[in-house]
C-alpha positions in Angstrom: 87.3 146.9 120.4 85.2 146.2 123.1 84.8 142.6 122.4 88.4 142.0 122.0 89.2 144.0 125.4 86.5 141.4 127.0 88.3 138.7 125.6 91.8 139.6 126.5 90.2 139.9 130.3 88.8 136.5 130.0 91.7 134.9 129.0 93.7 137.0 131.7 90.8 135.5 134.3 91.7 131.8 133.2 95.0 132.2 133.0 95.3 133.7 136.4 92.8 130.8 137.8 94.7 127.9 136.3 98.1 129.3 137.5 97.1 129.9 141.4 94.2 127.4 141.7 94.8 125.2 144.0 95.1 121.6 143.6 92.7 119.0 145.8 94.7 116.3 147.8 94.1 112.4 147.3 95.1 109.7 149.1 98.2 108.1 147.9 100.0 111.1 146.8 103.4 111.0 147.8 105.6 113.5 147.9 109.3 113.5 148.4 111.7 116.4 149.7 115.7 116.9 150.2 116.9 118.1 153.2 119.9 120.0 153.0 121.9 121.8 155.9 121.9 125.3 154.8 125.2 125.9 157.4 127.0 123.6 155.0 125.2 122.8 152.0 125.5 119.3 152.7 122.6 116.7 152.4 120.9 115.7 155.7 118.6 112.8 153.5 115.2 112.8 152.4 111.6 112.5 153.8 108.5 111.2 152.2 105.1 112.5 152.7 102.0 110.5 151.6 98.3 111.4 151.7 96.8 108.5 154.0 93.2 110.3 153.9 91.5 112.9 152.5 88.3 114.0 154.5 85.9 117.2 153.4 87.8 119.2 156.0 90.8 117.9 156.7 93.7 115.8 155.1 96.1 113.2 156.8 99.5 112.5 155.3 102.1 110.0 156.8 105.7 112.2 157.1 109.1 109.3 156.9 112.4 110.3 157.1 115.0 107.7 155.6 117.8 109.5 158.2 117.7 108.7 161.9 118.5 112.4 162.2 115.8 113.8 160.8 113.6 112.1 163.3 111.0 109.1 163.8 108.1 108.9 161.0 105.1 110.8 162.1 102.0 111.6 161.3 100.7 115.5 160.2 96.8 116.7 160.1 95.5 119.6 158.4 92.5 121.4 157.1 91.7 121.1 152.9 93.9 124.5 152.7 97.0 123.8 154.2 96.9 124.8 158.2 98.1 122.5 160.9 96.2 120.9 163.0 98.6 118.5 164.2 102.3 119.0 163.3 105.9 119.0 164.7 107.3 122.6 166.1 110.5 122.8 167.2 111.2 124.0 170.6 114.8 125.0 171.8 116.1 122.5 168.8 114.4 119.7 168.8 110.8 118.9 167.4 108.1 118.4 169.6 104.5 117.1 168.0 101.8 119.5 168.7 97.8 119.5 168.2 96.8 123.0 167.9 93.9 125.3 168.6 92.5 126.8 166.5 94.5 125.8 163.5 98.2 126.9 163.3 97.4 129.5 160.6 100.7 128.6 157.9 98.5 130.0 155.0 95.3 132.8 155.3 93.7 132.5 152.2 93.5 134.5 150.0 97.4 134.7 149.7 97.5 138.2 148.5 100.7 139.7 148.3 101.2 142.4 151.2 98.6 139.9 153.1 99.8 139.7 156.7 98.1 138.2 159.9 99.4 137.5 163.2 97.6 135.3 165.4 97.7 133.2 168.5 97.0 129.3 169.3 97.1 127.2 171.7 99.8 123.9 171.3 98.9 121.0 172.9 101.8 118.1 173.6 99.6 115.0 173.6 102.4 113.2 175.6 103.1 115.7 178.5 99.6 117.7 178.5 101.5 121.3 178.6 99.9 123.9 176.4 101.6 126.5 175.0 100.8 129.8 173.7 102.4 130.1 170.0 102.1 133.6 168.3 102.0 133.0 163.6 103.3 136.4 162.5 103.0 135.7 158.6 102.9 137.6 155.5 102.7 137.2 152.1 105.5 138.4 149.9 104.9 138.1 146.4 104.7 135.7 143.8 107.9 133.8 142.1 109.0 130.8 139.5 111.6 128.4 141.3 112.9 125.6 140.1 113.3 123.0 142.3 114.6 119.3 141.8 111.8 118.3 140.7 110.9 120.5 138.2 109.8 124.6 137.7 106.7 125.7 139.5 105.0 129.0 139.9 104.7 129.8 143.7 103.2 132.0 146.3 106.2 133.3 148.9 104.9 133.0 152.5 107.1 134.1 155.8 106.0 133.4 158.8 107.8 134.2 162.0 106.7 132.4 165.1 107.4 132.1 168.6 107.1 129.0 170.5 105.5 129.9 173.5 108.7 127.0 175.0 109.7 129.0 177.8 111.9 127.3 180.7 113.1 128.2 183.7 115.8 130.4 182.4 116.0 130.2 178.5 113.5 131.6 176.5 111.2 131.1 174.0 112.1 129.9 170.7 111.7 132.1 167.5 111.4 130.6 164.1 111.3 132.0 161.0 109.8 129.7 158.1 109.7 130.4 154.5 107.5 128.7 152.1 107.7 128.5 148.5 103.8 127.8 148.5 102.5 126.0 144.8 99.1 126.0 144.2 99.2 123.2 141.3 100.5 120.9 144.0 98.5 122.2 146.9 101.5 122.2 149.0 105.3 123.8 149.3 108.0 122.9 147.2 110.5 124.6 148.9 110.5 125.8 152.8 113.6 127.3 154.5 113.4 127.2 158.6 116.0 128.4 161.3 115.3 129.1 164.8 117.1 130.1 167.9 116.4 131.1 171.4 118.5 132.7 174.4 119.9 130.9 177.2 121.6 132.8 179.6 123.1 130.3 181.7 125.4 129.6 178.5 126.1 133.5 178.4 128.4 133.5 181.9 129.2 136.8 183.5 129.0 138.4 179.5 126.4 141.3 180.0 125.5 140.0 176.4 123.9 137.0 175.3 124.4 135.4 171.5 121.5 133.4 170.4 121.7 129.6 170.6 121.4 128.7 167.1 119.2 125.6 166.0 119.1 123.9 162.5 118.8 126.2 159.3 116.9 123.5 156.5 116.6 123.8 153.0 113.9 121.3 151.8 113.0 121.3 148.8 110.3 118.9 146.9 112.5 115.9 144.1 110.0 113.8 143.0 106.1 113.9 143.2 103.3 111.3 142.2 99.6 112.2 142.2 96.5 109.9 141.3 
């Protein structure tokens, strides 16, 4: 009895290590996402992200939209386990490219579920030198199966909530909420959803209440994948 209990904890071990271990990155995997207007459920286009290099601590992947509305191509950094070093945030609805300091914390491994963190970093905008205090409120909520376009995968649920640190004269900060369908065989999301807003009182008039300026809500959500 003994021995099979051992083995039935083995096999539990391996299968719980195959299912959330986490997949290396190499360069030339490509990745490529839908972007759908969650307002409207209409399609917005697609954007491709390929791994350009893939250093012992951190990983470079090329972003290209096909859409002139989802933006310019860019370039995102990282460290091996997924936390931005140098990535678009948007501010008052539109994306500005930030380096951050210490890493923008989108994952805290071990993703536990119940795991939450909250943290502070400092965003740097290469092109106008303004630093900006951004606060990562994120937790992990559980595990879940989605199937995506491309295909089923089993996935961590991450929600981060984050405010901007974007404050102007007189509109405030924006908040975000993210939420990442995080799979470990890929090493990467399949599926995020992200909305913002932010307050702007000189749209409010003489209301003594102000409604939230609403940004873009996304669905993106991985369609095709190729990894050497």
């Amino acid at each position: 009895m003994r021995s099979q209990f051992l083995a039935i904890l083995f096999m539990s071990m391996v299968f719980s290590w195959s299912r959330f271990a986490v997949a290396a990155p190499t360069v030339g995997d490509t990745y490529v996402y839908r972007v759908t207007n969650a307002y409207n459920n209409e399609s917005r286009g697609q954007v491709t992200y390929r791994v350009d290099k893939a250093d012992s601590d951190q990983v470079t992947v090329s972003v290209t939209p096909d859409q002139p509305s989802l933006g310019l191509p860019y370039t995102n950094v990282s460290t091996r386990d997924g936390n931005w070093l140098r990535h678009p945030l948007i501010n008052h609805d539109a994306p500005v490219e930030y380096t951050f300091s210490p890493a923008y914390p989108a994952y805290m491994t071990p993703l536990d579920t119940g795991k939450s963190w909250s943290t502070r970093v400092r965003a740097t905008n290469p092109n106008s030198a303004r630093n900006n205090s951004v606060r990562v409120d994120g937790e992990v909520l559980g595990t879940e199966r989605i199937r995506t376009p491309a295909g089923a995968f089993d996935t961590i649920k991450v929600k981060r909530r984050v405010y901007a640190g974007d404050w102007d004269t007189f509109i405030s900060e924006t908040s975000i909420v993210e939420t990442d369908w995080y799979a470990p065989a890929l090493g990467r999301p399949v599926r995020t959803e992200r909305n913002s807003s932010y307050l702007n009182p000189q749209q409010c008039g003489a209301s003594s209440s102000c409604t939230p300026v609403r940004g873009d809500w996304n669905l993106i959500e991985l369609v095709s994948y190729s990894q050497k």
